[in-house]
PDB file of N, CA, C and O in Angstrom, chain B, residues numbered from 101:
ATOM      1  N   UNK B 101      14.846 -12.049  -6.563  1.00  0.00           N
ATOM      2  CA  UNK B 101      14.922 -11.697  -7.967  1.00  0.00           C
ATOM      3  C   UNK B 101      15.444 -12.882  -8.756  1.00  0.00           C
ATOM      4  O   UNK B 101      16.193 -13.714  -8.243  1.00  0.00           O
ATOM      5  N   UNK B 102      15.095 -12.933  -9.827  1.00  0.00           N
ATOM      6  CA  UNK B 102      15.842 -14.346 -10.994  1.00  0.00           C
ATOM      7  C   UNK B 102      17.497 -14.153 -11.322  1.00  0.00           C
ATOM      8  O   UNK B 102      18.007 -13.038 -11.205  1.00  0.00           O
ATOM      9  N   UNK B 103      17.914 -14.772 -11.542  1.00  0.00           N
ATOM     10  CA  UNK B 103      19.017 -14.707 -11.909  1.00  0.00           C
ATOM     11  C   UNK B 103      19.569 -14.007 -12.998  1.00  0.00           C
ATOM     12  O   UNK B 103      20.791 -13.857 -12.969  1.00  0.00           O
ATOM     13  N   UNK B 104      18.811 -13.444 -14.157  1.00  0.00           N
ATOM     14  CA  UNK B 104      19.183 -12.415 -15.146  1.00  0.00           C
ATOM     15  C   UNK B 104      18.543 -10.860 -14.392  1.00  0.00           C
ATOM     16  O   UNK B 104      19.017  -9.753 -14.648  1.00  0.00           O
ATOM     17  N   UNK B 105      17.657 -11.051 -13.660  1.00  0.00           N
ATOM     18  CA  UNK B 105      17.943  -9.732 -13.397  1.00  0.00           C
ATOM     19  C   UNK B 105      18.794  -8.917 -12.301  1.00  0.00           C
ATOM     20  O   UNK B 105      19.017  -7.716 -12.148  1.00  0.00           O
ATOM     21  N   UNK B 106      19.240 -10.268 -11.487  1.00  0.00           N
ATOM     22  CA  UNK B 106      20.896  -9.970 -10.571  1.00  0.00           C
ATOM     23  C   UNK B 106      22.276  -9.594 -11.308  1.00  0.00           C
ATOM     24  O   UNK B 106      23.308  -8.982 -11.035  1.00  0.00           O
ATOM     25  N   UNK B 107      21.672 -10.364 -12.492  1.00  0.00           N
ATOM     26  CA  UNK B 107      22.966 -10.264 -13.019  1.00  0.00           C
ATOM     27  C   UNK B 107      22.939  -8.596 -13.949  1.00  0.00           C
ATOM     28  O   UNK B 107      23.882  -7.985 -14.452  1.00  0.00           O
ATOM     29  N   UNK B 108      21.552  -8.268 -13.899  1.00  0.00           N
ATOM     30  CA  UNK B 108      21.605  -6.918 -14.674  1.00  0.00           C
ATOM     31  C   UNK B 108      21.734  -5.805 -13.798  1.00  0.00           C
ATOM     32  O   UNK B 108      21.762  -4.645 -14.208  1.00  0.00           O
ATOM     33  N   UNK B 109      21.823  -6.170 -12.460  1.00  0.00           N
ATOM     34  CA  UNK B 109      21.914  -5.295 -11.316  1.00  0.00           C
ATOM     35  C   UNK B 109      23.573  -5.410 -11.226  1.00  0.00           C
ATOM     36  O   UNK B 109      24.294  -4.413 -11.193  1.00  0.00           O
ATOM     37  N   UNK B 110      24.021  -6.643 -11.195  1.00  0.00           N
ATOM     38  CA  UNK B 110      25.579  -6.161 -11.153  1.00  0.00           C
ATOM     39  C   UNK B 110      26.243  -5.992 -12.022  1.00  0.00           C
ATOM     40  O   UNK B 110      27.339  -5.649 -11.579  1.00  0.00           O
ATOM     41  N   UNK B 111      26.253  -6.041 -13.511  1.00  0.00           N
ATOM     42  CA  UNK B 111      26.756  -5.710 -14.329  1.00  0.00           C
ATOM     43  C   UNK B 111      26.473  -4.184 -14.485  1.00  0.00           C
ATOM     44  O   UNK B 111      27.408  -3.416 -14.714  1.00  0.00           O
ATOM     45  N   UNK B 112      24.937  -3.652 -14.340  1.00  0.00           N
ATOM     46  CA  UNK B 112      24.760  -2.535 -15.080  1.00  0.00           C
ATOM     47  C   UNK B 112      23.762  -1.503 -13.672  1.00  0.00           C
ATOM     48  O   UNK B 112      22.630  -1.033 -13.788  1.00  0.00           O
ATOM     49  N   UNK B 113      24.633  -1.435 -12.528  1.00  0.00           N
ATOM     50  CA  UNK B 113      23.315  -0.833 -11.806  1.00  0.00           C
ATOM     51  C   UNK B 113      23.704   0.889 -11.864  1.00  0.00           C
ATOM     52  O   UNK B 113      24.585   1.747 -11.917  1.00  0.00           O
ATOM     53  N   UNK B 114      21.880   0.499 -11.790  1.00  0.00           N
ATOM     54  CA  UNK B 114      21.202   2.321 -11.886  1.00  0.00           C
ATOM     55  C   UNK B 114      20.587   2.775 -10.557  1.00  0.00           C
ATOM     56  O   UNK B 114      20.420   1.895  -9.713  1.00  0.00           O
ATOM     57  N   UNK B 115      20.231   4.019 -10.259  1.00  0.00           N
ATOM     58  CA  UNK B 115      19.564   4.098  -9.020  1.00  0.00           C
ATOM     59  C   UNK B 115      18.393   3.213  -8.605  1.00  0.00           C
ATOM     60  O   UNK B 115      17.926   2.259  -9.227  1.00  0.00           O
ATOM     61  N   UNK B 116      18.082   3.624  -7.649  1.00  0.00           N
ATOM     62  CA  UNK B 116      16.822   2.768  -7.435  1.00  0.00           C
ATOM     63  C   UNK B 116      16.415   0.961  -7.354  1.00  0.00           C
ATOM     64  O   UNK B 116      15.342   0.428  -7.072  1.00  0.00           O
ATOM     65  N   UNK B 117      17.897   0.278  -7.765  1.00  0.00           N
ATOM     66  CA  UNK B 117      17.320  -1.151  -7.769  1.00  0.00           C
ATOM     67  C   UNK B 117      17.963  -1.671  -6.310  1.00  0.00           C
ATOM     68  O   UNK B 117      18.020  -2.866  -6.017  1.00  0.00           O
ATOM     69  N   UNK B 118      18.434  -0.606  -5.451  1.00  0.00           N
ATOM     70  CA  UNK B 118      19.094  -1.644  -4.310  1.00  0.00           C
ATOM     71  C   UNK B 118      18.075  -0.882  -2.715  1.00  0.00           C
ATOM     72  O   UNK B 118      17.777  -1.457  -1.668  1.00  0.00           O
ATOM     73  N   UNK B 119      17.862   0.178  -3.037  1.00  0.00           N
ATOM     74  CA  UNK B 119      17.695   0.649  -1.707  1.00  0.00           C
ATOM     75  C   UNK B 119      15.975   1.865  -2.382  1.00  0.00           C
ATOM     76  O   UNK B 119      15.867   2.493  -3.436  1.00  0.00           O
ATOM     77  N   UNK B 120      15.125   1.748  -1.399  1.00  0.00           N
ATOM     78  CA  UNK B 120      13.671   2.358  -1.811  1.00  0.00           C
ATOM     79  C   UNK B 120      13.710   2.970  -0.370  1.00  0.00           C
ATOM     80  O   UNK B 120      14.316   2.460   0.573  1.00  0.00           O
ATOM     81  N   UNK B 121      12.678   4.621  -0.304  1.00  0.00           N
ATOM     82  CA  UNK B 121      12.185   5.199   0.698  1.00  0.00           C
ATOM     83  C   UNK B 121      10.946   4.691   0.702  1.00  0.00           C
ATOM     84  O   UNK B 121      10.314   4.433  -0.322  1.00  0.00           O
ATOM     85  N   UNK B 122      10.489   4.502   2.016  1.00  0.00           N
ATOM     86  CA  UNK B 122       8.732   4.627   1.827  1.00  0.00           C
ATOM     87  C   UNK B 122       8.157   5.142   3.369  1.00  0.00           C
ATOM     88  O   UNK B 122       8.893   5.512   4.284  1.00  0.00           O
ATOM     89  N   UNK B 123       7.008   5.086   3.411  1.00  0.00           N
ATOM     90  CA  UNK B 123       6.430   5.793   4.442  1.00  0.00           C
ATOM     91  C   UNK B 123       6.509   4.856   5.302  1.00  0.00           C
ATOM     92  O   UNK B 123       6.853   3.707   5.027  1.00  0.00           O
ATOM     93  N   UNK B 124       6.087   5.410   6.818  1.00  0.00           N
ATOM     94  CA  UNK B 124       6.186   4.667   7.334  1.00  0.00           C
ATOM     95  C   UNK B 124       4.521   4.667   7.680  1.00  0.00           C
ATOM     96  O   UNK B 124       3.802   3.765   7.249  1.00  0.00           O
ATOM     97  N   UNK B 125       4.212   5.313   8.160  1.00  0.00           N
ATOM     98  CA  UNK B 125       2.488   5.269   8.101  1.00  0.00           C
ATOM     99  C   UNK B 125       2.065   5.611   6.400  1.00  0.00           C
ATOM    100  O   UNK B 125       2.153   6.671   5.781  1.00  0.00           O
ATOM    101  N   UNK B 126       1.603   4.317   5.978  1.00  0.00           N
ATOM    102  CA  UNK B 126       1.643   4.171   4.394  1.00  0.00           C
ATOM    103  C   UNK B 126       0.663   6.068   4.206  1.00  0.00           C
ATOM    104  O   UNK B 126       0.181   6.777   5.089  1.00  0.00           O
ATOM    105  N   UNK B 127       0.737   6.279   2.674  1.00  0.00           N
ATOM    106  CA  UNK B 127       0.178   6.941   2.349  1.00  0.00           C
ATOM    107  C   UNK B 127      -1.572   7.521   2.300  1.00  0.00           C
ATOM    108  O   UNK B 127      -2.192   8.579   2.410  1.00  0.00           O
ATOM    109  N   UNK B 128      -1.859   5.921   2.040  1.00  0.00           N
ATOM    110  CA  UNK B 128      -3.458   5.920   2.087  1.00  0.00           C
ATOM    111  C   UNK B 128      -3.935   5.888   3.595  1.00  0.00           C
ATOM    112  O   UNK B 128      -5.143   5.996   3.805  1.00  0.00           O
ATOM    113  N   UNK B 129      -3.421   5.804   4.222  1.00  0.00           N
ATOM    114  CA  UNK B 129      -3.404   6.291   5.805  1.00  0.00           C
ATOM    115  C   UNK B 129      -3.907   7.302   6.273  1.00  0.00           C
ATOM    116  O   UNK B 129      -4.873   7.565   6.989  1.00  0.00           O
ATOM    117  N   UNK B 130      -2.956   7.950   5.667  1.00  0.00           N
ATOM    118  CA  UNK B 130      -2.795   9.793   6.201  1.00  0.00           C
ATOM    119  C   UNK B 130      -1.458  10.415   6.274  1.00  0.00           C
ATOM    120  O   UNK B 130      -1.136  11.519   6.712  1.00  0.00           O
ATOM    121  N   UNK B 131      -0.595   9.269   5.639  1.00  0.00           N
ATOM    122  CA  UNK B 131       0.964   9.445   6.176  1.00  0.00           C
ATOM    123  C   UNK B 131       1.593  10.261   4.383  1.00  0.00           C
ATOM    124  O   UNK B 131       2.745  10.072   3.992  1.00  0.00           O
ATOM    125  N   UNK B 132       0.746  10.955   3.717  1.00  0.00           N
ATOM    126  CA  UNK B 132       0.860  11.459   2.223  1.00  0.00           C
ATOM    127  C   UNK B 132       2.254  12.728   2.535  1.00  0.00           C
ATOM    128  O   UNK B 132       3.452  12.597   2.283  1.00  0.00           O
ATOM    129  N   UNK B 133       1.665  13.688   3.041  1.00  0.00           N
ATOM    130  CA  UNK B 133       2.711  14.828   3.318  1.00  0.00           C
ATOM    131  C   UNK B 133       3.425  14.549   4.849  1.00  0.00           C
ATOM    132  O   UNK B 133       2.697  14.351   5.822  1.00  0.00           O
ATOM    133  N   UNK B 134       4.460  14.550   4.937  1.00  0.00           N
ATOM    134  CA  UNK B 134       5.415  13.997   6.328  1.00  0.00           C
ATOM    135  C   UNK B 134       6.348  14.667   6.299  1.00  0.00           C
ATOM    136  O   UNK B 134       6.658  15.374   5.340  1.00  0.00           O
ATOM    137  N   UNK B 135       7.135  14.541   7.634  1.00  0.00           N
ATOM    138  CA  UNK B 135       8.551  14.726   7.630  1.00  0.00           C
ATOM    139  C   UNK B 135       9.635  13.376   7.858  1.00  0.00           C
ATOM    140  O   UNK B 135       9.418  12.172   7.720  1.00  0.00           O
ATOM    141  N   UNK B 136      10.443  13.852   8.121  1.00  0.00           N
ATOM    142  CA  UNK B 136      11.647  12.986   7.915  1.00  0.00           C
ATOM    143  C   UNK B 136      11.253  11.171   8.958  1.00  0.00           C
ATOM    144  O   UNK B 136      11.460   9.999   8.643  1.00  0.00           O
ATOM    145  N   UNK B 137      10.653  11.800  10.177  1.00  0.00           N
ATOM    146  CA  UNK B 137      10.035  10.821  11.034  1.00  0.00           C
ATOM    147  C   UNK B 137       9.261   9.712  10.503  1.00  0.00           C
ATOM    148  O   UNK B 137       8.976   8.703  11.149  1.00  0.00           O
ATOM    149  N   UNK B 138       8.913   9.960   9.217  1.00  0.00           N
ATOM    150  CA  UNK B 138       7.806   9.050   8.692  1.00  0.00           C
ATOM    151  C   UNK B 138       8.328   8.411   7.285  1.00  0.00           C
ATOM    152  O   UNK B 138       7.639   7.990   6.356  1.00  0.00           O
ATOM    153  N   UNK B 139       9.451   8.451   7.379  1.00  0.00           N
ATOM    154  CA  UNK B 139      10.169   7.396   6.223  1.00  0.00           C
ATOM    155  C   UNK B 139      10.956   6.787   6.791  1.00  0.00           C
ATOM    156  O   UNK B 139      11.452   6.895   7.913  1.00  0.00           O
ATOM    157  N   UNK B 140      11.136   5.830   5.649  1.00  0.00           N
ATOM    158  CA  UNK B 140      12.448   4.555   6.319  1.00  0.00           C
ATOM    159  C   UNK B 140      12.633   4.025   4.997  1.00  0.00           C
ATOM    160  O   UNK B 140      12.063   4.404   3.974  1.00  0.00           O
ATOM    161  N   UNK B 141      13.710   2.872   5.148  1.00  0.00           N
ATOM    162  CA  UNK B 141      14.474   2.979   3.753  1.00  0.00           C
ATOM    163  C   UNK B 141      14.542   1.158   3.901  1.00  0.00           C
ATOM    164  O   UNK B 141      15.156   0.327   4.570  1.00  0.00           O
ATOM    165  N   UNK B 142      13.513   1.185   2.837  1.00  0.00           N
ATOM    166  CA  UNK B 142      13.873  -0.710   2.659  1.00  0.00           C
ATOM    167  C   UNK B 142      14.762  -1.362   1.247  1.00  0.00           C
ATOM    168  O   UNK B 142      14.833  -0.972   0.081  1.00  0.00           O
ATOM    169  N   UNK B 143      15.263  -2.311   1.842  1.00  0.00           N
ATOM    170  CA  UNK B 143      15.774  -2.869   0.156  1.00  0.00           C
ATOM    171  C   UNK B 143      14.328  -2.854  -0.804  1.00  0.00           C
ATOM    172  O   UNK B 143      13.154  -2.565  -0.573  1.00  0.00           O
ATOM    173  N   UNK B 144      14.979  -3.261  -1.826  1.00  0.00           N
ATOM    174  CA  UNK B 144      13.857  -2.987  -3.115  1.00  0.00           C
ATOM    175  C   UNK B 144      12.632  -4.555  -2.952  1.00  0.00           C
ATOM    176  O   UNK B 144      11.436  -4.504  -3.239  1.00  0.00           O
ATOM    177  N   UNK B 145      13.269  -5.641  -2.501  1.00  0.00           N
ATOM    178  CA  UNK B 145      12.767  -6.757  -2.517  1.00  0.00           C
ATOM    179  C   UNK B 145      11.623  -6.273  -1.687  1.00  0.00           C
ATOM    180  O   UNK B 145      10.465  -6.211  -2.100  1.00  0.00           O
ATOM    181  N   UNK B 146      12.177  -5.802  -0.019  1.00  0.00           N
ATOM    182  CA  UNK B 146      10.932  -5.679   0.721  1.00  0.00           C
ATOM    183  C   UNK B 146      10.195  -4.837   0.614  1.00  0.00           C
ATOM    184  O   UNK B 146       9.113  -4.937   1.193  1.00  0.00           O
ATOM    185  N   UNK B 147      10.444  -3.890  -0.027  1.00  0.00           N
ATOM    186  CA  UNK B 147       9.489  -2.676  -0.061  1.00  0.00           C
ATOM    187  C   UNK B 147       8.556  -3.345  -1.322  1.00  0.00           C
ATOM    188  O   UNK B 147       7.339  -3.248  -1.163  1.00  0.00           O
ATOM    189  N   UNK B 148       9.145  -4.168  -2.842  1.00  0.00           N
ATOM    190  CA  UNK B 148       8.297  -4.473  -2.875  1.00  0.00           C
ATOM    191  C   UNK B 148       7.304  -5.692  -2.527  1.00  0.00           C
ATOM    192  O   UNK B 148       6.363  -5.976  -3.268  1.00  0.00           O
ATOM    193  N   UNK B 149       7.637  -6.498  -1.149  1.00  0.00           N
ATOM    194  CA  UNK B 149       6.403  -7.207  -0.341  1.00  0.00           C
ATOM    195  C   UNK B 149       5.335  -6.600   0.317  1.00  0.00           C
ATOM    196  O   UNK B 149       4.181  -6.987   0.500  1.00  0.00           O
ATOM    197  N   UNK B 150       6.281  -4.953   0.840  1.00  0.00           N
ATOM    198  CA  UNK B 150       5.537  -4.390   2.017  1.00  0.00           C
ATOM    199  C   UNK B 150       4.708  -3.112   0.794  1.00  0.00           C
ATOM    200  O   UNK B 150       3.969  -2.311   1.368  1.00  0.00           O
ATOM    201  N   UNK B 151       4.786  -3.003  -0.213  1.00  0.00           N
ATOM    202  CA  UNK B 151       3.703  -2.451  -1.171  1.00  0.00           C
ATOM    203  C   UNK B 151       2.785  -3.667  -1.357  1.00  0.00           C
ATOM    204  O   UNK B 151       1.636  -3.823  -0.945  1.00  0.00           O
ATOM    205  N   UNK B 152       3.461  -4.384  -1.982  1.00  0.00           N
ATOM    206  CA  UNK B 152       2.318  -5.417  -2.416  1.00  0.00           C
ATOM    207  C   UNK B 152       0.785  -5.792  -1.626  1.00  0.00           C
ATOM    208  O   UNK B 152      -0.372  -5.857  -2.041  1.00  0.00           O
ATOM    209  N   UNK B 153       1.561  -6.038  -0.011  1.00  0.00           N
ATOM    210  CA  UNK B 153       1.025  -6.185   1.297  1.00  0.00           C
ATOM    211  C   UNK B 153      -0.137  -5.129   1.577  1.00  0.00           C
ATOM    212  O   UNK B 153      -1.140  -5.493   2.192  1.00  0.00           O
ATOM    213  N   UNK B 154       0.008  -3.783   1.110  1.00  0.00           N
ATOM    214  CA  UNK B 154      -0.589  -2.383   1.534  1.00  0.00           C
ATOM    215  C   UNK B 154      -1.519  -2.456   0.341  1.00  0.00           C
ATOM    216  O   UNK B 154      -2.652  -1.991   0.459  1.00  0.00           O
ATOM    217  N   UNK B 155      -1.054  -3.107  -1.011  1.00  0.00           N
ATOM    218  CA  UNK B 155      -2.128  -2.808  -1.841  1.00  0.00           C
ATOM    219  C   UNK B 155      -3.372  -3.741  -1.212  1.00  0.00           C
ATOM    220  O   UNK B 155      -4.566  -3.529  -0.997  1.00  0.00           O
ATOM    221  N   UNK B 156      -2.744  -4.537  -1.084  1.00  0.00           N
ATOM    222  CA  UNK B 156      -4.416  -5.832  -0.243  1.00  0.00           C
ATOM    223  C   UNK B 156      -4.932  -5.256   0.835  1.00  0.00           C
ATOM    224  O   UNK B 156      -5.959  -5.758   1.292  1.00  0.00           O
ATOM    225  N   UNK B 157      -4.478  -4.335   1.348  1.00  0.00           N
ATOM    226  CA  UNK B 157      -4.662  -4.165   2.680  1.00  0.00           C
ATOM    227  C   UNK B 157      -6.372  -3.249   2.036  1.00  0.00           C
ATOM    228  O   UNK B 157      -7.556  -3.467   2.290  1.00  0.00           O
ATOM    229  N   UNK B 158      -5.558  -2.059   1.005  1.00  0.00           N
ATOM    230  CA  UNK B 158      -6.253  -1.102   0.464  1.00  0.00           C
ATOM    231  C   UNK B 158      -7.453  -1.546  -0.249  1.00  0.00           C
ATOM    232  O   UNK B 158      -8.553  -1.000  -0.319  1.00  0.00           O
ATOM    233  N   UNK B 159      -6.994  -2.741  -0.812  1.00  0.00           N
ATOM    234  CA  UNK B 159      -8.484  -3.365  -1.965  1.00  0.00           C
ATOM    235  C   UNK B 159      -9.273  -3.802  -0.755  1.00  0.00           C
ATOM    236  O   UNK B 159     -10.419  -3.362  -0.660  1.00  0.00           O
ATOM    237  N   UNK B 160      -8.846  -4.556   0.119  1.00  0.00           N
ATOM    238  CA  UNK B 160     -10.137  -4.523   1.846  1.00  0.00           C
ATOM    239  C   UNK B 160     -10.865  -3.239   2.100  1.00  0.00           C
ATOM    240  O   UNK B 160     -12.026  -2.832   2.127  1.00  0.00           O
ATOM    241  N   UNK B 161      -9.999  -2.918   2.224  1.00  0.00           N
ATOM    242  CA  UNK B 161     -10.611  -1.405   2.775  1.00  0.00           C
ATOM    243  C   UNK B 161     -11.929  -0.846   1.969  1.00  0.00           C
ATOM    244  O   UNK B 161     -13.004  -0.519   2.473  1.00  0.00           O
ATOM    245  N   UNK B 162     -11.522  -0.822   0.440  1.00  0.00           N
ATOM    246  CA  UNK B 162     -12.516  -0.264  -0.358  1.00  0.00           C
ATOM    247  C   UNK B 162     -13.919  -1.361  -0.218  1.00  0.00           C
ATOM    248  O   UNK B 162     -15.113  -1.100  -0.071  1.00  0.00           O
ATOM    249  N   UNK B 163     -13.215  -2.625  -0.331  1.00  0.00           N
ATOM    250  CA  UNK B 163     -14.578  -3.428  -0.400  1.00  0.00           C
ATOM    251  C   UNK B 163     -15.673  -3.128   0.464  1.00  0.00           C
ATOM    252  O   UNK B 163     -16.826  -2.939   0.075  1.00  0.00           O
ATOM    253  N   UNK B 164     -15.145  -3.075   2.058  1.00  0.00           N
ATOM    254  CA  UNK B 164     -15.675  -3.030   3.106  1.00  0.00           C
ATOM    255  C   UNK B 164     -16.456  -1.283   3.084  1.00  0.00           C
ATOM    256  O   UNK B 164     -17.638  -0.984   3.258  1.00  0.00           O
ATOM    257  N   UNK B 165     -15.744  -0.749   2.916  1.00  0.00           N
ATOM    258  CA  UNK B 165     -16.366   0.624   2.484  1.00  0.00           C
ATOM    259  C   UNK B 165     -17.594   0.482   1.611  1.00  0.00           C
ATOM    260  O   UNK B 165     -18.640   0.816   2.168  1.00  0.00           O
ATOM    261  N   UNK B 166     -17.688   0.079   0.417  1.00  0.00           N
ATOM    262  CA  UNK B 166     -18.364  -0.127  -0.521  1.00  0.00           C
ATOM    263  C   UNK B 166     -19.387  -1.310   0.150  1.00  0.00           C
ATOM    264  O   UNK B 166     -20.317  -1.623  -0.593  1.00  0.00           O
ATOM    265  N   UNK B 167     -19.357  -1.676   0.842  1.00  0.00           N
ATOM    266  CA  UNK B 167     -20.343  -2.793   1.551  1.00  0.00           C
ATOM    267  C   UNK B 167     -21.161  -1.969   1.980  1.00  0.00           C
ATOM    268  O   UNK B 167     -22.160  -1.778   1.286  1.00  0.00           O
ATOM    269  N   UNK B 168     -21.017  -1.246   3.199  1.00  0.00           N
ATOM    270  CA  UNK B 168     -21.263  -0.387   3.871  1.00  0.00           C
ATOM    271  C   UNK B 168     -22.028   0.882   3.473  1.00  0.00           C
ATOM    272  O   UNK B 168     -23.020   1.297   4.073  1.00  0.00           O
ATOM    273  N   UNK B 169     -21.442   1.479   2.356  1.00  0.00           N
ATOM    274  CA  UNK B 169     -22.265   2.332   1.176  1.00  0.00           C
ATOM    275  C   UNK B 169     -23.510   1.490   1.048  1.00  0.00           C
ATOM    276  O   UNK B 169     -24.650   1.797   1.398  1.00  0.00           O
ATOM    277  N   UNK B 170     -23.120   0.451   0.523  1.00  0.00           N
ATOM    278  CA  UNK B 170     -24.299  -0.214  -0.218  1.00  0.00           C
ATOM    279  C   UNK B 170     -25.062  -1.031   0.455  1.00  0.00           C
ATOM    280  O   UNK B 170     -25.933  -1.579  -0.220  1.00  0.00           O
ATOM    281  N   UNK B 171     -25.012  -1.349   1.807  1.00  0.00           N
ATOM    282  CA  UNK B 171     -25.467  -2.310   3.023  1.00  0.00           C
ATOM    283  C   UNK B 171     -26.833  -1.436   2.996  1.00  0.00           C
ATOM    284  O   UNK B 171     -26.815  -0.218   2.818  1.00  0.00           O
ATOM    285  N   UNK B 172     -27.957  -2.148   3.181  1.00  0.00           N
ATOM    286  CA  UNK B 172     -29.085  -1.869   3.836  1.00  0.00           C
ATOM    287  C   UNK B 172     -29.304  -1.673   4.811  1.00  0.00           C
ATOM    288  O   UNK B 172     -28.743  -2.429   5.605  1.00  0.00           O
ATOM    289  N   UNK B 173     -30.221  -0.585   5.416  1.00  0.00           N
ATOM    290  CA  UNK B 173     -31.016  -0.597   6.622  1.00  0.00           C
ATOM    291  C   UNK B 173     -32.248  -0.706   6.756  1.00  0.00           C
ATOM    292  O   UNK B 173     -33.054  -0.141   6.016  1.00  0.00           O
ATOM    293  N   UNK B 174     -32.604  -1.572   7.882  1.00  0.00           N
ATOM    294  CA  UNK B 174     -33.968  -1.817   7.545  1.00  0.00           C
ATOM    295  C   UNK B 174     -35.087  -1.038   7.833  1.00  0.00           C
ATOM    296  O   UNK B 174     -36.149  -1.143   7.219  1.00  0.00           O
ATOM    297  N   UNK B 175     -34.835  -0.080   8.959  1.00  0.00           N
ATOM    298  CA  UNK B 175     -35.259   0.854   9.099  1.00  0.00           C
ATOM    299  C   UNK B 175     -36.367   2.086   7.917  1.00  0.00           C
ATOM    300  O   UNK B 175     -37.354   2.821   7.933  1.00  0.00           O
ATOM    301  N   UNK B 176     -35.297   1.575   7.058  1.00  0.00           N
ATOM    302  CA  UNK B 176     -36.476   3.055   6.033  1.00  0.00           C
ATOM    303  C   UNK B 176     -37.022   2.355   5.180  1.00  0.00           C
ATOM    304  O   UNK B 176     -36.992   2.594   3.973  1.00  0.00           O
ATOM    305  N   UNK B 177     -37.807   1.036   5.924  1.00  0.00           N
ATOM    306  CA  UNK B 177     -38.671   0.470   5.047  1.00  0.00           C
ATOM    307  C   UNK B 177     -40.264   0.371   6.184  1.00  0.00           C
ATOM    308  O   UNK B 177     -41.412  -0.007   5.950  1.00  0.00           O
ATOM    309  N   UNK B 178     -39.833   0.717   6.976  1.00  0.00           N
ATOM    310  CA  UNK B 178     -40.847   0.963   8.302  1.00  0.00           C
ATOM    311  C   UNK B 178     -41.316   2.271   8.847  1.00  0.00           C
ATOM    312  O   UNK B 178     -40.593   2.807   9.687  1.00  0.00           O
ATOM    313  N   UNK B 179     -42.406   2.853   8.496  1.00  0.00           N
ATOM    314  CA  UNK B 179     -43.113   3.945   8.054  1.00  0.00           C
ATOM    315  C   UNK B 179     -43.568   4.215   9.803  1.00  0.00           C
ATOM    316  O   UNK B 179     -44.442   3.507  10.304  1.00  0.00           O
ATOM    317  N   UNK B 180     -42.851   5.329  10.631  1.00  0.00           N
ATOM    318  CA  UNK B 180     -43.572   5.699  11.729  1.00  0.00           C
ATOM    319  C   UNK B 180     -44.818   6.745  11.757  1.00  0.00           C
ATOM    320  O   UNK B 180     -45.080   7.773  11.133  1.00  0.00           O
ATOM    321  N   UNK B 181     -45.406   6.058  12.692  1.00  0.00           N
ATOM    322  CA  UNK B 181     -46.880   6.553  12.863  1.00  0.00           C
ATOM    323  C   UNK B 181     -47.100   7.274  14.117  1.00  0.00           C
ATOM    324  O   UNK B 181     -48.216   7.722  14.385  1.00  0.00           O
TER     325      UNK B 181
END
């Protein structure tokens, strides 16, 4: 974090800027509804690397999906007789 916003964390802290829950099998997974087994508790810094990390993971995912949707086969251009 920069230095004014450390300093707005120790002068003035509110919930949420030191400690984050998150899944542990991310959400877009399958890990949406869980129990206690499937969270864990990161500082705010890493959780937000290990979001950041999951969003790229997710924009792959769609691309490759969307390839795949849209990928050709060559097949239904060859008329069986």
């Amino acid at each position: 974090l920069c230095l004014l916003q450390l300093n707005e964390i120790i002068t003035n802290p509110t919930e949420g800027q030191f400690w984050q829950v998150d899944h542990i099998k991310p959400v877009y997974g399958g890990g949406g509804q869980c129990s206690l087994e499937n969270l864990q508790t990161l500082c705010t810094v890493c959780h937000r690397k290990r979001t950041a990390k999951q969003a790229q993971e997710r924009s792959q995912m769609k691309r490759r999906s969307l390839a795949t949707k849209y990928g050709c086969d060559i097949t239904k251009f060859f008329v069986k007789m």
